[in-house]
C-alpha positions as CSV (number, residue, x, y, z in Angstrom):
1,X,147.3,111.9,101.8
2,X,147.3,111.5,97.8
3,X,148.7,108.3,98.0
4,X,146.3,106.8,100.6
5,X,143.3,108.3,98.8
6,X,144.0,106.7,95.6
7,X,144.8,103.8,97.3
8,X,140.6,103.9,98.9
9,X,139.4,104.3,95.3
10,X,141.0,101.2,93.8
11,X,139.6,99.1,96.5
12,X,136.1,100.8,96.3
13,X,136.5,100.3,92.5
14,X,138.1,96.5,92.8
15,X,135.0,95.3,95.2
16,X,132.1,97.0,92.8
17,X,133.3,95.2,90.1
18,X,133.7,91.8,91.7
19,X,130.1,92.5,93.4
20,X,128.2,94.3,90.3
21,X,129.2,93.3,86.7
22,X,129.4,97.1,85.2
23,X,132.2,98.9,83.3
24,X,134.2,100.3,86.4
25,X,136.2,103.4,85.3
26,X,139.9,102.4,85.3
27,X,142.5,103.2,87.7
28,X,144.5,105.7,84.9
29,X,140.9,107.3,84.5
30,X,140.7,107.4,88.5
31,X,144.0,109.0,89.1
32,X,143.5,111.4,85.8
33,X,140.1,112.5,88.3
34,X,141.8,112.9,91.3
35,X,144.2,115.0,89.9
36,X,142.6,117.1,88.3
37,X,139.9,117.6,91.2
38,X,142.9,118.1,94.0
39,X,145.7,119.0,91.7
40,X,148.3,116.0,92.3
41,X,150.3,115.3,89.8
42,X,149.9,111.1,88.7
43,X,152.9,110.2,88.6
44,X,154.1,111.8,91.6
45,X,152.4,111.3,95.4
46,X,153.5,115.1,95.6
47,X,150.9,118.0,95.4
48,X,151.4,120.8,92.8
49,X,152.3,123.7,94.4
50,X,151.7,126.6,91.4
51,X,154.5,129.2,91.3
52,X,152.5,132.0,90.5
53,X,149.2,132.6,89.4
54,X,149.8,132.0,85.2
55,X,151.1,128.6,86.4
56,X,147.3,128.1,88.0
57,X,145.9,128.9,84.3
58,X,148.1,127.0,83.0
59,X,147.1,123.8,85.3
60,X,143.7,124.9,84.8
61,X,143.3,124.8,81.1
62,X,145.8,121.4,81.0
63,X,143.3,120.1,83.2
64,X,140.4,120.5,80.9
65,X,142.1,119.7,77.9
66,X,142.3,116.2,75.9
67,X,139.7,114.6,78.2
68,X,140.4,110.3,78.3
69,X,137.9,108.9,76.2
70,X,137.9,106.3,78.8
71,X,137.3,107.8,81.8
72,X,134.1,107.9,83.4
73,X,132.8,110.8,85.4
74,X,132.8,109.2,89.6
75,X,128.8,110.5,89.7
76,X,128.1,108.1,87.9
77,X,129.1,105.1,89.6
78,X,127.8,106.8,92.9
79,X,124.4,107.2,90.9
80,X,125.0,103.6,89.8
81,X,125.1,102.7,93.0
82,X,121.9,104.9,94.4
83,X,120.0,102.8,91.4
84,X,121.6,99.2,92.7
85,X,120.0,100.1,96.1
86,X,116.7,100.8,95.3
87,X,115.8,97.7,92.9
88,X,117.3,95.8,96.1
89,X,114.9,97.3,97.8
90,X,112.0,96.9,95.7
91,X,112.8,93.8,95.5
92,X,112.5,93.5,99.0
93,X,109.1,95.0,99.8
94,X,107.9,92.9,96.5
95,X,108.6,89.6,98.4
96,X,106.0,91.3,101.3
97,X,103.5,93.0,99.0
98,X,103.0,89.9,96.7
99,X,104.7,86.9,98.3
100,X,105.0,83.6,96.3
101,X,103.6,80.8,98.4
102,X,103.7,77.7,96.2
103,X,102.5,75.2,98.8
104,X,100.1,77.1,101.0
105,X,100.5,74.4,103.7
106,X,104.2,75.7,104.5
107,X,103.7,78.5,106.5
108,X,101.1,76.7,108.7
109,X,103.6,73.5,109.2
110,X,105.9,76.3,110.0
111,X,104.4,78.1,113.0
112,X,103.0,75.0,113.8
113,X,107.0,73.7,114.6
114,X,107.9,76.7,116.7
115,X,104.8,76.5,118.5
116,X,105.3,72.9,119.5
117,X,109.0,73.6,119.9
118,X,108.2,76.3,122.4
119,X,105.8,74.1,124.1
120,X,108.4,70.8,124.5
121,X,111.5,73.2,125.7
122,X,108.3,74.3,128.6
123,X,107.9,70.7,129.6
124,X,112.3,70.0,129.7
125,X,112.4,72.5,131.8
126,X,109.3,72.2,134.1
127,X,110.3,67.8,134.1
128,X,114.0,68.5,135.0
129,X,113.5,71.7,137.5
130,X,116.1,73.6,135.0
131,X,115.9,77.5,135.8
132,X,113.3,78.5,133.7
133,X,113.3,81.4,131.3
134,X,110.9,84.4,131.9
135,X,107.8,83.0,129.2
136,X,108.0,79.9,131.8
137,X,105.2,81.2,134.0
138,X,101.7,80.0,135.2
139,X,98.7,81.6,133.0
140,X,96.8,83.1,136.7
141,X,93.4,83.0,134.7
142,X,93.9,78.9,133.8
143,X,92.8,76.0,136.1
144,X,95.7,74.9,138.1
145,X,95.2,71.1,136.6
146,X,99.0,69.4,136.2
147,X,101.4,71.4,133.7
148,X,98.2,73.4,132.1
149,X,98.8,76.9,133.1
150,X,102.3,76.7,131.6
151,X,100.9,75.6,128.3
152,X,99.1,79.0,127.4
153,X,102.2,80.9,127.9
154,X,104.2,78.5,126.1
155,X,102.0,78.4,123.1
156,X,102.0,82.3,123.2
157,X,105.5,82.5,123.0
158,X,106.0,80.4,120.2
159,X,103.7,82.2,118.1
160,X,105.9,85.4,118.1
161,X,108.7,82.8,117.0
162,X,106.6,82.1,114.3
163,X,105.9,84.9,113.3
164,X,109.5,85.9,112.7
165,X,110.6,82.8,111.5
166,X,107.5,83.5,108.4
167,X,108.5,86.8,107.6
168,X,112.1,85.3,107.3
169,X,111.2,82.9,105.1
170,X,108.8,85.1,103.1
171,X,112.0,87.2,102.8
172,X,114.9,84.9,102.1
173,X,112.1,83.2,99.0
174,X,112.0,79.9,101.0
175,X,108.3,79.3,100.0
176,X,109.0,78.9,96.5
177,X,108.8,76.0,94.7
178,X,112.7,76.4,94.5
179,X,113.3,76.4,97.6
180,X,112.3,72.5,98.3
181,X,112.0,70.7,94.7
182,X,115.7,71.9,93.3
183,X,119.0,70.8,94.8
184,X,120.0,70.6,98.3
185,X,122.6,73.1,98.2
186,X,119.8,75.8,97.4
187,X,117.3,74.7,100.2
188,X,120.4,75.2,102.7
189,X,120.8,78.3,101.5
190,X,117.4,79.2,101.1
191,X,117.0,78.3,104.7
192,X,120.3,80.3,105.5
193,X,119.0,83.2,104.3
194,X,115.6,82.5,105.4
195,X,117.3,82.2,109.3
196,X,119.4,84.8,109.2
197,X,116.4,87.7,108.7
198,X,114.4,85.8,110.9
199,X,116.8,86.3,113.7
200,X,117.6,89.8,113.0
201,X,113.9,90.8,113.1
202,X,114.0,88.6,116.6
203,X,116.7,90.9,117.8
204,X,115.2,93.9,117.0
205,X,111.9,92.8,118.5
206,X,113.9,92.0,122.0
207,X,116.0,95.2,121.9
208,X,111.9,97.1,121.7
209,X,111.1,94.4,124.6
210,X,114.0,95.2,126.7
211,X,114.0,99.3,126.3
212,X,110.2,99.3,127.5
213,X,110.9,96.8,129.9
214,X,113.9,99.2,131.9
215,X,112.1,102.1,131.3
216,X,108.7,101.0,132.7
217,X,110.6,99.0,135.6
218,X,112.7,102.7,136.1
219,X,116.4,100.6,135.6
220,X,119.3,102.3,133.7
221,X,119.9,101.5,130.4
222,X,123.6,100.9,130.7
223,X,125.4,98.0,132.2
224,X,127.2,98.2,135.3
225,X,125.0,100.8,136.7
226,X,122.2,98.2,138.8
227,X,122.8,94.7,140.0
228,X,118.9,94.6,138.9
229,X,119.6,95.5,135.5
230,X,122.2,93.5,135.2
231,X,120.9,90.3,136.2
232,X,117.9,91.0,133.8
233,X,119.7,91.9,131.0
234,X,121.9,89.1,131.4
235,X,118.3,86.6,131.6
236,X,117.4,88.4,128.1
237,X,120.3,88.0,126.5
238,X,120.4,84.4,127.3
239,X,116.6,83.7,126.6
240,X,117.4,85.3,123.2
241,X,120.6,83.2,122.4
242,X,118.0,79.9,123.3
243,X,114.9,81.6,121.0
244,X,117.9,81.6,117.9
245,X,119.0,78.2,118.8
């Protein structure tokens, strides 16, 4: 309806200008618009019916007459917008292209934590006889001397944490000098951010993993249709819950 439709552009218009600091059109200029595009009267929430067809000129011409000095043609704030989103995302793919690495050493001490991380979760669960998750195996090609064979894997499997966990922080700016010489409160939410794209890009990696796995192991995609799938989709979904933790 009329009413419901206005109703959509002032929140569209209240949440741009609380996110973006630009000269938002204002609602009179927004319900002068609408009126004019679907011939509702403003002050009303009923639609103009035209008698006849000199009453349609008439709403025509009225309708292109006296325009608001204030208004502010709607194509512009979607254009606006269109412009927002592609500095964000130049922004983006500059933090990849030319990433700012003030201390060199960071990204090494980085993957260097998940690695060992992955390797002492290996040794919890191999000391205490815990189920173990899939990347828990014996490397076949290793000598069989104590806990060795499980080390390779291990190590393997934090790399591609690390790996995630880098391009998070290359993305969420937690390399810069900023990020560890200012205040507190930005480190946390440097390493927030940092986190949070990290473990998106995880997800997405294990949702690739998990497609080729059913479709090479010939299991349905869906749940409920295999007690095979099931039980390994519930596995993944747990391992993946652990890798974010």
């Amino acid at each position: 309806t009329p009413s419901a439709l206005r109703a959509g552009f002032r929140g569209a218009i209240r949440l741009q200008r609380r996110q973006h600091a630009w000269h938002a059109p204002s609602g009179r200029a927004v319900r002068r618009s609408m009126a004019r595009c679907m011939a509702v009267d403003p002050k009303s929430n009923e639609t103009v019916k035209p008698k006849s067809s000199n009453d349609t000129t008439n709403l025509r011409d009225n309708s292109l007459e006296e325009p608001d000095p204030d208004e502010e043609d709607l194509w512009e704030v979607f254009n606006y917008g269109r412009r927002q989103g592609k500095e964000v995302g130049t922004m983006i793919k500059k933090r990849f292209d030319s990433p700012v690495v003030d201390d060199r050493g960071l990204p090494i001490a980085d993957a260097l934590v998940c690695v060992s991380a992955a390797v002492f979760v290996a040794t919890v669960f191999l000391a205490l006889g815990l189920p173990r998750p899939s990347w828990v195996v014996a490397a076949a090609w290793v000598p069989k001397w104590r806990s060795l064979p499980f080390v390779f894997p291990a190590v393997q499997h934090g790399s591609s944490l690390a790996t995630c966990w880098i391009l998070g922080a290359l993305a969420g700016e937690n390399y810069e000098a900023a990020a560890y010489s200012s205040t507190r409160g930005e480190a946390l939410k440097r390493t927030l951010r940092s986190g949070a794209f990290a473990t998106g890009i995880l997800i997405l990696a294990t949702q690739l993993t998990t497609y080729v796995t059913f479709k090479t192991q010939g299991l349905p995609l869906f749940p409920g249709e295999s007690v095979d799938g099931d039980f390994l989709l519930a596995r993944i979904q747990t391992e993946l819950m652990l890798d974010i933790v």
